[in-house]
C-alpha positions in Angstrom: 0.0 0.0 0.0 0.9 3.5 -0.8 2.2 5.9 2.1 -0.2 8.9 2.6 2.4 11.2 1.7 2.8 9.4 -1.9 -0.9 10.0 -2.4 -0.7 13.0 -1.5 2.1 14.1 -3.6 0.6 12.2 -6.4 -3.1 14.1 -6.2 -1.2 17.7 -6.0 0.3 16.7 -9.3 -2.7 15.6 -10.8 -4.7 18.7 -9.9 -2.1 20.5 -11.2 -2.0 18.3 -14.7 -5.8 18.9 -14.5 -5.5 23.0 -14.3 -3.0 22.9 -16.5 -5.1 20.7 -19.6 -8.0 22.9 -18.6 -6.0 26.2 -20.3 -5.2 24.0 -23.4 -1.9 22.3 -22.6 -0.8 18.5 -22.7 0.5 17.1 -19.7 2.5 14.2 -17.8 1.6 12.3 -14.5 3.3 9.7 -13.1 1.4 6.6 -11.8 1.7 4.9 -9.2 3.2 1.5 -10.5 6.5 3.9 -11.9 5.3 4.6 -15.4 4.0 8.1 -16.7 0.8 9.2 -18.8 0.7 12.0 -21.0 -2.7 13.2 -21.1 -4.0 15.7 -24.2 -6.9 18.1 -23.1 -9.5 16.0 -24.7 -8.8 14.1 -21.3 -9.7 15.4 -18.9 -12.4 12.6 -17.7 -9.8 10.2 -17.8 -7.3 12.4 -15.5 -10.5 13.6 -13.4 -10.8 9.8 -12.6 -7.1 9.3 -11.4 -7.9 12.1 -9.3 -11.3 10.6 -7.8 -9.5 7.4 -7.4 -6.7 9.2 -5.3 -8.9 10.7 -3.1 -10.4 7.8 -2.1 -7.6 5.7 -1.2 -6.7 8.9 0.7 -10.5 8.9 2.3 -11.9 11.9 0.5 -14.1 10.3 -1.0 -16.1 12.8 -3.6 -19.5 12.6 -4.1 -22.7 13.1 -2.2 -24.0 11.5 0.9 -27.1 9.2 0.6 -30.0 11.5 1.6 -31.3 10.7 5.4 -34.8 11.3 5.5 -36.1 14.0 7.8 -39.1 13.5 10.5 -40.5 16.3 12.2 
């Protein structure tokens, strides 16, 4: 398993690769196994994944929280 520090690491660069295809450029991230992917701003889904999937092996999981219902 990967330290919390990797992951961390790791989701700052892809937030950064996201920003980064968002104004038009191509970009690099390493993955966790030691290889690298060069993403090309048609995507973005694909990087916005690898960031999902970071934050939930980190815990933060995004998303919304089943609804509770309410009784008053």
């Amino acid at each position: 398993m990967t330290d919390e520090t990797t992951l961390r690491r790791r989701l700052t660069e892809a937030e950064d690769a996201l920003h980064r295809l968002t104004i038009g450029k191509s970009v690099t991230v390493a993955s966790g196994d030691g290889s690298s992917i060069t993403y090309a701003p048609a995507q973005s889904a694909q990087l916005r994944l690898h960031i999902a999937e970071l934050k939930i092996k980190l815990g933060e999981c995004a998303g919304y929280a089943p609804a509770m219902p309410r009784f008053f």
